[in-house]
VMD Tcl script that draws the C-alpha trace (Angstrom):
set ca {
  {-18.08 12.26 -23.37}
  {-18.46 14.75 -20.60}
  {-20.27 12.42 -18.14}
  {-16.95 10.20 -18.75}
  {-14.89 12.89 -17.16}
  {-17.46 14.00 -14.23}
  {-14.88 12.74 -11.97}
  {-11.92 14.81 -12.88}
  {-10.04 17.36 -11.49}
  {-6.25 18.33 -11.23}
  {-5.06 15.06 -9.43}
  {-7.30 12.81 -11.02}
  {-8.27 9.94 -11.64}
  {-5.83 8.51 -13.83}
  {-7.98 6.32 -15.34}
  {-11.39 4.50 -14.96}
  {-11.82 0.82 -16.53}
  {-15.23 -0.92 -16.56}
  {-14.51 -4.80 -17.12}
  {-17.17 -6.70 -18.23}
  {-17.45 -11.00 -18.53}
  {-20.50 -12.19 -19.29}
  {-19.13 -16.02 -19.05}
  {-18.22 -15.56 -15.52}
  {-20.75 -13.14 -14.73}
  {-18.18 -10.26 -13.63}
  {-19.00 -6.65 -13.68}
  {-16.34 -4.83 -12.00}
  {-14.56 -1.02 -12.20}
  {-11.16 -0.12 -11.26}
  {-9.98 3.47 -10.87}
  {-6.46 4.46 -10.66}
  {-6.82 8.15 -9.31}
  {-3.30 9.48 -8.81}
  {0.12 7.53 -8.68}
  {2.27 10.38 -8.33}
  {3.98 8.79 -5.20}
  {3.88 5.08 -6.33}
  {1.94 2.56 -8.15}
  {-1.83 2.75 -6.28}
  {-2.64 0.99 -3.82}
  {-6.42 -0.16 -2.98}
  {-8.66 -2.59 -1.51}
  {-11.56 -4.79 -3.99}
  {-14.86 -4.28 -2.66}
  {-17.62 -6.63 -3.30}
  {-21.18 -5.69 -2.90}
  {-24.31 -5.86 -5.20}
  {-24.49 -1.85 -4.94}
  {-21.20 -0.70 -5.83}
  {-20.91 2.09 -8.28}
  {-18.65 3.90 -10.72}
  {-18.92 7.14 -8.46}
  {-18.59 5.44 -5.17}
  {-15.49 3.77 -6.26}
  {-14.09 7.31 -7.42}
  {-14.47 8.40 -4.00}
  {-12.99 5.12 -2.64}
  {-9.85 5.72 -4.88}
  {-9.61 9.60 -3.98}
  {-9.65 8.64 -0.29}
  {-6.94 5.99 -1.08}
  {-5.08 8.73 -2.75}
  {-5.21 11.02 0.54}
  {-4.41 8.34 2.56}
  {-1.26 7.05 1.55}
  {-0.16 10.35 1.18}
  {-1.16 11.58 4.83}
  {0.70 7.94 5.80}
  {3.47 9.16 3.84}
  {3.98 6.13 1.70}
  {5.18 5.48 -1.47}
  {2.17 4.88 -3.53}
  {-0.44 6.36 -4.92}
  {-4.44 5.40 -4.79}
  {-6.66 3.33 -6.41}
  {-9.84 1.40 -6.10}
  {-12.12 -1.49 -7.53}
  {-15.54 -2.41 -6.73}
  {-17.10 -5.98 -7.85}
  {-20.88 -6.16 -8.27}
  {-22.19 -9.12 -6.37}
  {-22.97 -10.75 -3.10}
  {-19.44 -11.76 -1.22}
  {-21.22 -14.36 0.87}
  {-21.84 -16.16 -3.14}
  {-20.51 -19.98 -3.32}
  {-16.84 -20.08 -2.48}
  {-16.40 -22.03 -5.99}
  {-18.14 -18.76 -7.68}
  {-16.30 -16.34 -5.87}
  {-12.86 -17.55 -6.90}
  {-14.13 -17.67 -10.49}
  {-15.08 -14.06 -10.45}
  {-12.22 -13.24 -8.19}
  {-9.70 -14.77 -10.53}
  {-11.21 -13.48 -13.52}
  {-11.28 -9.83 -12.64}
  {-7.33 -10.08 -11.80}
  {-6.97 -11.67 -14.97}
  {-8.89 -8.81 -16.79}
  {-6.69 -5.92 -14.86}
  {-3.12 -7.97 -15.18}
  {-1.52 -5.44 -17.39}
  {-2.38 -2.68 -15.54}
  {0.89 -2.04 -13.72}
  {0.16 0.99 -11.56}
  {-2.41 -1.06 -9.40}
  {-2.23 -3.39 -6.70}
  {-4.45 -5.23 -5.47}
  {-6.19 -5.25 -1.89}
  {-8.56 -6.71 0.67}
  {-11.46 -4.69 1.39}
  {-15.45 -5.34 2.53}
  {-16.35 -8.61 0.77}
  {-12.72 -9.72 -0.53}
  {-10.38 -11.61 2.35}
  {-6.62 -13.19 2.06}
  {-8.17 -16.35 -0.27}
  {-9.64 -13.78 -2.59}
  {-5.84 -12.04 -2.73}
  {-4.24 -15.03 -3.06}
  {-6.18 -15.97 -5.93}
  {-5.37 -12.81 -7.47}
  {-1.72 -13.29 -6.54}
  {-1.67 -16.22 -8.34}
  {-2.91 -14.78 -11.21}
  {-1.04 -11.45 -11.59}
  {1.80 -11.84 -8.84}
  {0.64 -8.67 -7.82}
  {-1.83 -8.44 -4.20}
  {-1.55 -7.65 -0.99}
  {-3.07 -8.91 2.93}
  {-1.95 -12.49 1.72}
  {-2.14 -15.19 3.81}
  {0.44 -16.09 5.69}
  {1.16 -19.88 3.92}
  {2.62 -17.32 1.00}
  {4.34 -15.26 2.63}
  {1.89 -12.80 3.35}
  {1.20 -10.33 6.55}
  {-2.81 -10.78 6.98}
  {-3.66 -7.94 7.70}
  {-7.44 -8.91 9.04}
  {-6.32 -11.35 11.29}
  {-3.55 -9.42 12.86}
  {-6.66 -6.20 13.01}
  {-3.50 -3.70 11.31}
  {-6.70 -0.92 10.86}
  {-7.80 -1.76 14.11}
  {-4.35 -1.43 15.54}
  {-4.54 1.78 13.43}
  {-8.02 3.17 14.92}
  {-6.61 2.69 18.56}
  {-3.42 4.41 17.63}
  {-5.46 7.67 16.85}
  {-7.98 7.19 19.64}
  {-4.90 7.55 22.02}
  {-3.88 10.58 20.87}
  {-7.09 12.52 19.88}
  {-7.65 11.54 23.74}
  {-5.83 14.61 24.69}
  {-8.57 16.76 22.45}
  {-11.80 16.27 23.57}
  {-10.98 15.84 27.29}
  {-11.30 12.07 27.08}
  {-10.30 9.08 29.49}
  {-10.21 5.80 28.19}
  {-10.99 4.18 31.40}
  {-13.99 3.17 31.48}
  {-15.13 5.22 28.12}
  {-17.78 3.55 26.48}
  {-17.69 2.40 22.66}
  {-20.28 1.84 20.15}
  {-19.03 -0.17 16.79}
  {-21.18 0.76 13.70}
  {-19.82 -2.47 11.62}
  {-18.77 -4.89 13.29}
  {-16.46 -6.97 10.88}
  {-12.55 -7.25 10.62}
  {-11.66 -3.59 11.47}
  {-14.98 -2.83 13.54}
  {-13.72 -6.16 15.91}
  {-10.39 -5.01 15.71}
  {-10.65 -1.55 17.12}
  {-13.19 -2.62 20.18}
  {-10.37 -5.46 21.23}
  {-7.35 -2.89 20.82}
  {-9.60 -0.28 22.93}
  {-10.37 -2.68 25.45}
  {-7.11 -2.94 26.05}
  {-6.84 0.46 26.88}
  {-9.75 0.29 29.51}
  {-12.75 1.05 27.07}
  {-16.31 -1.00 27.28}
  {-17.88 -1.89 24.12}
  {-21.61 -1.47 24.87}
  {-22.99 -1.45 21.25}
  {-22.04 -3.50 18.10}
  {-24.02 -3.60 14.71}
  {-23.79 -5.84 11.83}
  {-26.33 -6.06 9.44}
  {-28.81 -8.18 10.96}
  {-29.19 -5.45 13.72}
  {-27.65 -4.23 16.66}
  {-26.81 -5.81 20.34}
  {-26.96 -3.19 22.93}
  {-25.65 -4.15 26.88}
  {-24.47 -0.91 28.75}
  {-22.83 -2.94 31.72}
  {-20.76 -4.47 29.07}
  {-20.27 -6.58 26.00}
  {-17.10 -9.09 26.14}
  {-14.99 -8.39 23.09}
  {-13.47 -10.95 22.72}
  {-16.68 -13.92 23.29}
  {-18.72 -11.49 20.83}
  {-15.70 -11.72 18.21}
  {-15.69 -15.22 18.67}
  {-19.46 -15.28 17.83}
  {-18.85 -13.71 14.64}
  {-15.86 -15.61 14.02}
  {-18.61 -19.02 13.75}
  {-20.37 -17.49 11.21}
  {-23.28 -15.91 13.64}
  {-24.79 -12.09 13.87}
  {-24.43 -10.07 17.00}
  {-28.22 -10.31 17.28}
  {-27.77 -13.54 18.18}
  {-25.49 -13.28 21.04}
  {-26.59 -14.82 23.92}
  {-26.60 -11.68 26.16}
  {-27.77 -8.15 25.95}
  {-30.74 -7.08 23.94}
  {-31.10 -6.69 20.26}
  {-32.45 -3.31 18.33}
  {-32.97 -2.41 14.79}
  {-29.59 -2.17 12.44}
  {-29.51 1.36 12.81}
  {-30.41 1.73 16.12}
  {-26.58 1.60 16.85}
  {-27.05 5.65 16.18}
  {-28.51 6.24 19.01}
  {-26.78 4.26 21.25}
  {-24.91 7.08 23.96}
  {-21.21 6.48 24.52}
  {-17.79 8.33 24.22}
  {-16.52 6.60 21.26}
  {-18.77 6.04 18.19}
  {-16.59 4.15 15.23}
  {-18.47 3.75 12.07}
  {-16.75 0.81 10.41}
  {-19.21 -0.27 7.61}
  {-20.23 1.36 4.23}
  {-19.99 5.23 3.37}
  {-22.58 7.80 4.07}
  {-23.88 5.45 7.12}
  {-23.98 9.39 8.68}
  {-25.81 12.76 7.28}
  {-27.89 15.45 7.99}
  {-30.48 13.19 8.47}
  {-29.22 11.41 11.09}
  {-26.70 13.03 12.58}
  {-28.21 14.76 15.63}
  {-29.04 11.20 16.72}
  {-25.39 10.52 17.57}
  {-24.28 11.05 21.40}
  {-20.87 10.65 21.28}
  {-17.15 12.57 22.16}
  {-15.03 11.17 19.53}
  {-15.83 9.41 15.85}
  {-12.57 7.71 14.96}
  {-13.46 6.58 11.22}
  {-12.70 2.76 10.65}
  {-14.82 3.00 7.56}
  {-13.69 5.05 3.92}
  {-16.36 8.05 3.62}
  {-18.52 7.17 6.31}
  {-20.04 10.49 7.11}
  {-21.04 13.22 4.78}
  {-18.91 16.45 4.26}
  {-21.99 18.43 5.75}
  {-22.55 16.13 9.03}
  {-18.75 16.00 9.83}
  {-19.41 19.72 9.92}
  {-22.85 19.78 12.13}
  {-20.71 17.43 14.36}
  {-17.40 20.19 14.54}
  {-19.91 22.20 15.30}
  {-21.29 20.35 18.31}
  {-17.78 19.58 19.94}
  {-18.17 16.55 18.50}
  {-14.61 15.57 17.38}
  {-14.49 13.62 14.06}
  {-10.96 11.67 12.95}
  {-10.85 11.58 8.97}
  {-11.15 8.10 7.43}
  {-7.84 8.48 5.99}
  {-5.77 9.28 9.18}
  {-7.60 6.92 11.36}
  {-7.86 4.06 9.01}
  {-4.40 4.29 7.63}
  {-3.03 1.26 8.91}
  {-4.79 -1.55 6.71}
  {-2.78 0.00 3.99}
  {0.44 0.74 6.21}
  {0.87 -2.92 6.62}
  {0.29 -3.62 2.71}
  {2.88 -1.48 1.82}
  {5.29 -2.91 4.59}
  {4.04 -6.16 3.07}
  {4.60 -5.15 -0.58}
  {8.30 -3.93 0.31}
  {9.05 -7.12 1.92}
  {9.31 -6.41 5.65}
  {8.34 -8.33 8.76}
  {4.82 -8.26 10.51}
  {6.29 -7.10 13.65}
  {7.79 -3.75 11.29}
  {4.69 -3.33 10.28}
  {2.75 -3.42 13.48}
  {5.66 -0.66 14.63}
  {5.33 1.24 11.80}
  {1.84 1.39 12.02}
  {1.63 2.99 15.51}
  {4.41 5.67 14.63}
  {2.68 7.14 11.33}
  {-1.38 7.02 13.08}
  {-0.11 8.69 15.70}
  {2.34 11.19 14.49}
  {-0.57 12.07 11.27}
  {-3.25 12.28 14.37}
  {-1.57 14.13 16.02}
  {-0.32 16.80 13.40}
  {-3.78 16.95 11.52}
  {-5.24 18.20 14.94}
  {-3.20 20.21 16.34}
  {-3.23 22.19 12.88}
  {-7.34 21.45 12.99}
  {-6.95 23.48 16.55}
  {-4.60 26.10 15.84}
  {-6.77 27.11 12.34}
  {-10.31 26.65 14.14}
  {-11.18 24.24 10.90}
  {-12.39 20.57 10.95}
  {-9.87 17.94 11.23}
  {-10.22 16.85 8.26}
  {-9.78 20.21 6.28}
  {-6.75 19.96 7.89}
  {-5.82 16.33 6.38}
  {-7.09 17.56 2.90}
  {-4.82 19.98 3.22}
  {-1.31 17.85 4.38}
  {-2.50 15.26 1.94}
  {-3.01 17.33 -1.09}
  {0.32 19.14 -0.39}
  {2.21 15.87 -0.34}
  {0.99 14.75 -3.48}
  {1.08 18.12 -5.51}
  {4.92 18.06 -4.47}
  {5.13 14.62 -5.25}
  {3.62 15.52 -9.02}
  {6.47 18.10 -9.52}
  {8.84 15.47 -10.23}
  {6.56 13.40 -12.81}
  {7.39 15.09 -16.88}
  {3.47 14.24 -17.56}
  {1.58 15.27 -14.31}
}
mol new
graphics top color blue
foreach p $ca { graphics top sphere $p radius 0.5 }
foreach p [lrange $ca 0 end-1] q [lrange $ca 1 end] { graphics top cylinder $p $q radius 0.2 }
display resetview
């Protein structure tokens, strides 16, 4: 019974359910952590390594980042075990079957995240009414093909500029991940003058410091092809992408890609986290420590959800792509200037805002 509640502390989680069906072969969790502000909001992950803890930590960053964005919902998570790239047929099966299995539970709504895309929320909207990122033939604001986190990720880039003495022209990027937001960010920044001269997936990494075309390399993805096979640059191991010197580093892939084991391989200015947990609590420190500066997860990759809850409410893609820019930039830019003016790491400073919003929030709630 005490290994049950490992997990909790004063905001959370709300609940954890485990959903088992054998006929379907679905094995899935979902944890509502804390809905003082709102019913949760979170993303379904799909990998054959999930785990109960790391969707814990998945929810508890969801929770801190809709309250740093300031919205009106809480956060949640739910990780499916299995390969995403399974037979479309399958996928909907499992898909369908896990919204099926979490229909009554009215505090959570469901969202894209690595492994699930629109189809997969429309499937689940059609099961439950209740998903967000749909496509637009329902309605929907997609929120991968318009790149809303890596609309987000530029957003803070701009202003943590002004922080570590940084000019975009010209500034060289390095994308640890590059899927939806990974492609997202590098086209946004190149828009701003940057030069992607690194991108990983997990086949490896393509390295080219005079250059890498965003937009022919997103293309290349976009057909169903790795970066490694690209037909210019040179290729290196997956992680190789670590090592790889440049301004901007953005890891945009799984959590814990960083630690102390591999952190003073980085050679970077600015991390701007696309991914949820991507470095470890210790590194992110090492890095502060180097003059390394490190944007949370949860202010830098706010606006995926941004645009859900814009979605959710019923506004227009163009409010959300507004509303987007205004909350990165004003929660960059008050999480480090308060980072600066109490010597801490930016993201001490995020705790901090977050956790204050949603204690507040909590004081209105008769059972929280």
């Amino acid at each position: 019974m005490e290994d049950a509640f490992k997990f909790a502390d004063e905001l959370g989680p709300k609940k954890i359910i485990y959903i088992h069906d054998p006929g379907v072969e679905l094995k899935a969790i979902l944890v509502v952590d804390n809905v003082a502000r709102g019913p949760s909001i979170g993303g379904v992950r799909m990998a054959p390594d999930v785990s109960t803890e790391e969707c814990f930590r998945l929810a508890r960053a969801m929770t801190m980042k809709n309250a740093a964005a300031d919205l009106r919902h809480g956060g949640g998570k739910a990780v499916i075990f299995g390969d995403p790239k399974m037979a479309p047929e399958r996928k909907e099966r499992v898909v369908r079957a896990f919204a099926s299995a979490i229909g009554d539970v009215q505090d959570y709504i469901v969202g894209p995240d690595m492994g699930t895309d629109e189809a997969c929320m429309a499937w689940a909207y059609d099961e439950i009414g209740r998903s967000v990122g749909l496509p637009r033939a329902i309605g929907g604001i997609p929120l991968d093909e318009i790149g809303a986190t890596g609309l987000g990720l530029a957003a803070a880039v701009d202003v943590a500029r002004e922080y570590c003495d940084l000019d975009l022209d010209g500034a060289r990027v390095a994308v640890q991940g590059f899927g939806s937001v990974g492609q997202h960010a590098a086209r946004f920044l190149a828009e701003k003058g940057t030069v992607l001269v690194a991108a990983a997936d997990s086949q490896g990494t393509l390295c080219d410091e005079s250059g890498i075309d965003v937009t022919a390399l997103m293309n290349h993805k976009q057909a169903g092809e790795s970066v490694v096979t690209y037909e210019q640059g040179r290729t290196l191991s997956r992680d190789a992408i670590i090592d790889v010197e440049c301004e901007i580093w953005i890891p945009a892939a799984r959590p814990d890609v960083i630690s102390t084991d591999n952190v003073e391989r980085l050679k970077t200015k600015l991390i701007p986290q696309g991914a949820n947990i991507p470095i470890t609590a210790d590194a992110e420190q090492a890095l502060h420590e180097r003059g390394v500066l490190c944007i949370p997860d949860f202010i830098a990759n706010a606006g995926g959800v941004i645009c859900a809850a814009v979605e959710y409410s019923g506004d227009t893609e163009s409010v959300a792509l507004q509303v987007i820019e205004e909350k990165v930039r004003n929660n960059t830019a008050e999480v480090l200037e308060q980072a600066r003016a109490t010597g801490t790491v930016p993201r001490q400073a995020a705790v901090t805002m977050a956790e204050r919003r949603v204690r507040e929030a909590m004081t209105f709630h008769r059972w929280m």
